[in-house]
C-alpha positions in Angstrom: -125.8 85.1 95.1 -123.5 86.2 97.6 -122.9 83.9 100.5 -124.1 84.8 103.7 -120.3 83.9 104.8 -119.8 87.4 103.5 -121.7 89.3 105.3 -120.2 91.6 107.9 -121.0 89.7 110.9 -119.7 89.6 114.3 -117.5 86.4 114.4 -119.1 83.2 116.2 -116.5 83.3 118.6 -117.2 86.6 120.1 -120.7 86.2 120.4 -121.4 86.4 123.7 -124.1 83.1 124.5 -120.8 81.3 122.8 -118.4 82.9 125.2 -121.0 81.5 128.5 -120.6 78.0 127.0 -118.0 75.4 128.1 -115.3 74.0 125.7 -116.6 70.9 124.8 -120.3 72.7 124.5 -118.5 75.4 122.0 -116.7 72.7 119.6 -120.9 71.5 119.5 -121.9 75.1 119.0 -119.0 75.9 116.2 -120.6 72.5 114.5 -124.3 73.2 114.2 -123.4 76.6 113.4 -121.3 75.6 111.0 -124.2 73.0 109.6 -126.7 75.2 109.8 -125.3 77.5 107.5 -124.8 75.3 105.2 -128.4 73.5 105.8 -126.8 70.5 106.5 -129.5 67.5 107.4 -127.5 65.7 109.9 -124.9 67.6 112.1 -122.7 65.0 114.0 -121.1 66.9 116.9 -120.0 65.6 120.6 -122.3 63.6 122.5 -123.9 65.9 125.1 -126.9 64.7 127.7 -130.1 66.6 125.2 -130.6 69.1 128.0 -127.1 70.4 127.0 -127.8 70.0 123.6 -130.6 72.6 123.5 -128.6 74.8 125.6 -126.2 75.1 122.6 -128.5 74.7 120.3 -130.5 77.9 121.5 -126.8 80.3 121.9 -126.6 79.5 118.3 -129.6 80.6 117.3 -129.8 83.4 119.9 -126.5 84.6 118.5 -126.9 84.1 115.4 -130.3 85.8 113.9 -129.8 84.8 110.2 -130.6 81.2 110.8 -134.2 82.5 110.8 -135.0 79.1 108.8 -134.2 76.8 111.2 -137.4 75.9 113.8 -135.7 73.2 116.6 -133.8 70.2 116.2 -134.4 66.5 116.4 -131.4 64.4 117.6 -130.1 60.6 117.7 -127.0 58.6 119.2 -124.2 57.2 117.2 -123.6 54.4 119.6 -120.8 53.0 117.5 -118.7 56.6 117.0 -119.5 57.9 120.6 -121.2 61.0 118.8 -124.7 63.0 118.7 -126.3 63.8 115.3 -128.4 66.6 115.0 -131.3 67.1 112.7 -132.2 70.5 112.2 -135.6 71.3 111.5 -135.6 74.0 108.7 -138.8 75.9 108.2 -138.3 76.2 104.0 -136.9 74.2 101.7 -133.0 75.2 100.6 -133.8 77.1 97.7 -136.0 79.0 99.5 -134.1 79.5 102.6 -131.6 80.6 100.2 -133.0 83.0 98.3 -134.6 84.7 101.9 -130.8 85.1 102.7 -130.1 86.4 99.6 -133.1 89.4 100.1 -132.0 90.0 103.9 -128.2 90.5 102.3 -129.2 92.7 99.8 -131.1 94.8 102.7 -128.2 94.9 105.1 -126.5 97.2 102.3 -129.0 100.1 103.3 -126.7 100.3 106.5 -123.2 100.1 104.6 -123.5 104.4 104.4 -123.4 104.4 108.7 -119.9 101.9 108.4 -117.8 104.9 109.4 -119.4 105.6 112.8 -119.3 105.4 115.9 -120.7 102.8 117.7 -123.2 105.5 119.2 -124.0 106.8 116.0 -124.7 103.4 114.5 -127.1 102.1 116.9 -128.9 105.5 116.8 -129.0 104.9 113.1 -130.8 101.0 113.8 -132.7 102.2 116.3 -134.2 105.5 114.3 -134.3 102.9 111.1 -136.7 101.0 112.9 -139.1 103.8 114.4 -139.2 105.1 110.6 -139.8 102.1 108.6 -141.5 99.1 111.1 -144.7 98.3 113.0 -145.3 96.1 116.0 -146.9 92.9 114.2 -150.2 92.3 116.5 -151.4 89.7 114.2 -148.1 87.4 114.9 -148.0 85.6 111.5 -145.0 83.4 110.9 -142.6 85.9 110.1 -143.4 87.9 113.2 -140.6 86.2 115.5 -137.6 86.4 113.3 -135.6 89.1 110.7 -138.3 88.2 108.5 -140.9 90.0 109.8 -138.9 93.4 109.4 -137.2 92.8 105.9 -140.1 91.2 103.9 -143.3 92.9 105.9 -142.0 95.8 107.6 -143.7 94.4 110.8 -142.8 92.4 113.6 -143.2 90.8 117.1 -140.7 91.9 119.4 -138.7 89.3 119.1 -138.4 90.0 115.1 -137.4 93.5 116.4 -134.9 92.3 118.8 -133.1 89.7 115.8 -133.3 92.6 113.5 -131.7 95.0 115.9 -128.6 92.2 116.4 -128.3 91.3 112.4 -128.3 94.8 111.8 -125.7 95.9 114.3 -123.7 93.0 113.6 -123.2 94.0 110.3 -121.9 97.4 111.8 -119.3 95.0 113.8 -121.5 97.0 117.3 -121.5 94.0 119.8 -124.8 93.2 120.8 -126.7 90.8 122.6 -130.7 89.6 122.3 -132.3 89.6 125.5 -135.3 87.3 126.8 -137.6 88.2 129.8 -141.1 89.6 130.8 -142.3 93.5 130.5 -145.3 95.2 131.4 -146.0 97.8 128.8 -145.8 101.2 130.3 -148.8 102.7 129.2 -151.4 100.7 130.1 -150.4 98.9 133.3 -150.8 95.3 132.0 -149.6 92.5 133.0 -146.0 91.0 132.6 -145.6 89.4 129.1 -142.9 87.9 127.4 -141.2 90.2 125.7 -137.4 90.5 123.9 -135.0 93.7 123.7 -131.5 93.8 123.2 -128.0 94.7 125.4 -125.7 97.1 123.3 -122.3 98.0 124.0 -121.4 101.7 123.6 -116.9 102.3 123.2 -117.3 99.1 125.4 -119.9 99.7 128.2 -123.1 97.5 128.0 -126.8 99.4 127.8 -130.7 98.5 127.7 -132.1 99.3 124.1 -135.7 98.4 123.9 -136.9 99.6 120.5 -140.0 97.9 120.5 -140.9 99.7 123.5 -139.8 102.8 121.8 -141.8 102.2 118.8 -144.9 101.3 120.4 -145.4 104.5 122.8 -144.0 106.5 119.6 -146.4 109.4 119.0 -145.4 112.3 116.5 -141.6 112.3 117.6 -139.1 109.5 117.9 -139.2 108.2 121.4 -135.7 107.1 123.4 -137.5 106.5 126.9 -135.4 102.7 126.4 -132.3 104.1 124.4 -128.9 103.3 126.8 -130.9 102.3 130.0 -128.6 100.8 132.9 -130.0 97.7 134.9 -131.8 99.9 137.4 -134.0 101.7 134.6 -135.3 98.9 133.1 -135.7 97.3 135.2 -139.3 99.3 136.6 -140.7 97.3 133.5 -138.4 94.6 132.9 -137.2 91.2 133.7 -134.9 89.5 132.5 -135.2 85.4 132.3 -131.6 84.5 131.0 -128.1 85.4 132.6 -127.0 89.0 130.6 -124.2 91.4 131.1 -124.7 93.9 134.2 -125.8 97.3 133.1 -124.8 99.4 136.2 -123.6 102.9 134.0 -126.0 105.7 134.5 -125.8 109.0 132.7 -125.7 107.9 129.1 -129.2 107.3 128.1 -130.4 110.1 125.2 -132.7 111.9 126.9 -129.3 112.9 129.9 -126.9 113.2 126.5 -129.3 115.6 124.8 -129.7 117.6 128.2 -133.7 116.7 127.8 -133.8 115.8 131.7 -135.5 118.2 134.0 -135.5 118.4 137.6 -137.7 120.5 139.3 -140.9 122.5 138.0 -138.9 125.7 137.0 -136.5 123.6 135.3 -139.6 122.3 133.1 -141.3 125.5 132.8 -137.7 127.3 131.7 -137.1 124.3 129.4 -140.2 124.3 127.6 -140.2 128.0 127.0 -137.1 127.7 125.6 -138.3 125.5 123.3 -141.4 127.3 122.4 -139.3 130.1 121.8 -137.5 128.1 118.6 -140.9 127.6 117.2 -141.4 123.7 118.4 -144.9 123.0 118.8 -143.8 119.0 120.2 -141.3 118.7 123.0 -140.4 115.3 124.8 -138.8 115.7 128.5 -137.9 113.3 131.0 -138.3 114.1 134.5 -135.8 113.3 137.6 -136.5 113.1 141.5 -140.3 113.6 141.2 -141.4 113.6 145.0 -145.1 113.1 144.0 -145.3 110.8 141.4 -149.2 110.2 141.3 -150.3 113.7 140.2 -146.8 114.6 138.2 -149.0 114.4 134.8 -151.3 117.1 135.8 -149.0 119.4 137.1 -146.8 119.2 134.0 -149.5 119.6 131.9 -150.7 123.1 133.6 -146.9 123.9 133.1 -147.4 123.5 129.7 -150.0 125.3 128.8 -148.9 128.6 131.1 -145.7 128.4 129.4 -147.8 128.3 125.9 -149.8 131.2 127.1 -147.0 133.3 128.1 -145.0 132.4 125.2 -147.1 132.5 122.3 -149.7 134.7 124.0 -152.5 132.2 123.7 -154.3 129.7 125.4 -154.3 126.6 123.7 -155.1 122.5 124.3 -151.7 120.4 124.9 -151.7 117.0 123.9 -149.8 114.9 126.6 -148.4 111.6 126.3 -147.0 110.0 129.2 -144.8 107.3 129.8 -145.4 107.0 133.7 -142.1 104.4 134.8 -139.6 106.5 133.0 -141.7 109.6 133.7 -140.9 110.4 130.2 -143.5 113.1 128.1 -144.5 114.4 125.1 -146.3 117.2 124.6 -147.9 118.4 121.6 -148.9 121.4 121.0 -151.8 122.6 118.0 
């Protein structure tokens, strides 16, 4: 078995809920990390009041997704050294936490063919892995919240997505971070749950990716309506519930990269000809500066279809999927 010390992981001291600690909080952190790993029963570290305790305690496991065997913590005083111990509650026994490792190892070498990229490229790569390959886990059974769920069930929760999304680009040395807060799925208008996505930093510059999000409004094409978003864009569905770097560059989601924004109704009728034209029957287009938001669905619908009558000389039904916040749609057409 090949230790998980080996894997190409983003060093504990550039993680970034390690950097937000204090120094005496990231000796603690560097020891249950370091314990953890090694599924150590007692950790002795600094004594810390327990409200700081968790506070590490969590920034190692938010940084760190492979400790996806390890629950919560119990912890006692040392009276005599001045220390705290920590007892890590691990969800399997050794050998079994082990030999998870070993599997979630061996799949992290499906990414070793994206190593030369660039940081664009690899999380395009993640993000398009897990639109191909994983399912949002409605059931929630107990692989749902960590790696887990997408390695061994192709399924998860959206926290499993998130952890997957870090482990993964971790291993392509892409700084990432996991993100906790409440969304409202776009689609339906519901209200706020808890939900989990991840910050990524592109040649240095810090983005929203939500691929759950993506996956879930995913209909015959890949969907990027949360690929690259900036603080303002996410936020019409987003909140975030811990402290997470500001996201304030616009411009660079992929739907303004791939010149698949429209602004105005001739844009959206020239830009769906055009595409017609190359023989695609399923088009995705975001929309920009929309002055009446409420009947915007309609209207590019009937664009559709005279573009699809004037085009392929037919009249025809278009399937339209909408994504209302990020005024993002697919059309499909036969």
């Amino acid at each position: 078995m090949k230790p998980s010390h080996l894997l190409k992981v983003t060093p504990d001291s550039k993680q970034y809920y390690y950097l937000r600690l204090n120094d005496e909080q990231k000796k603690t952190y560097e020891c249950i990390s370091k314990g953890m790993k090694s599924l150590a029963t007692v950790i002795e570290v600094p004594k810390h009041p327990i409200n700081e305790l968790s506070l590490v305690f969590e920034s190692v496991l938010l940084d760190n997704p492979l400790l996806f065997y390890v629950s919560a913590f119990n912890h006692a005083s040392d009276l005599y050294k001045g220390k705290s111990l920590i007892r890590p509650n691990y969800k399997y026994s050794k050998q079994l936490a082990r030999d998870m490792t070993q599997k979630v190892t061996e799949h992290l070498h499906e990414f070793d063919q994206y190593m030369q990229m660039s940081d664009l490229e690899k999380e395009l790569a993640v993000h398009d892995h897990c639109l191909k390959n994983f399912e949002y886990d409605y059931v929630f059974d107990e692989y749902s919240f960590s790696i887990l769920g997408p390695v061994l069930n192709q399924k998860a929760a959206c926290e499993g997505i998130a952890k997957y999304v870090k482990l993964t680009l971790d291993y392509l040395n892409v700084e990432n971070v996991v993100v906790f807060g409440k969304a409202t799925n776009p689609t339906d208008g519901s209200k706020p749950e808890r939900h989990a996505w991840n910050i990524v930093y592109v040649a240095g510059i810090p983005y929203h990716l939500d691929v759950t999000f993506d996956m879930t409004i995913k209909n015959r094409m890949n969907r990027y309506d949360y690929f690259n978003l900036p603080d303002s864009e996410i936020k019409k569905e987003h909140t975030m519930i811990n402290t997470v770097p500001v996201c304030s560059t616009h411009g660079n989601d992929y739907y303004s990269q791939n010149r698949m924004v429209v602004s105005s109704p001739r844009e959206l009728g020239s830009y769906i000809a055009q595409r017609l034209q190359k023989g695609e029957r399923d088009i995705v287009v975001k929309l920009r500066d929309v002055s009446d938001p409420d009947n915007i669905a309609d209207k590019v619908l009937s664009i559709a279809q005279q573009q699809y009558a004037s085009v392929v000389k037919k009249s025809f039904m278009v399937n339209c999927s909408y994504n209302p916040s990020q005024l993002v749609f697919e059309l499909n057409f036969g």
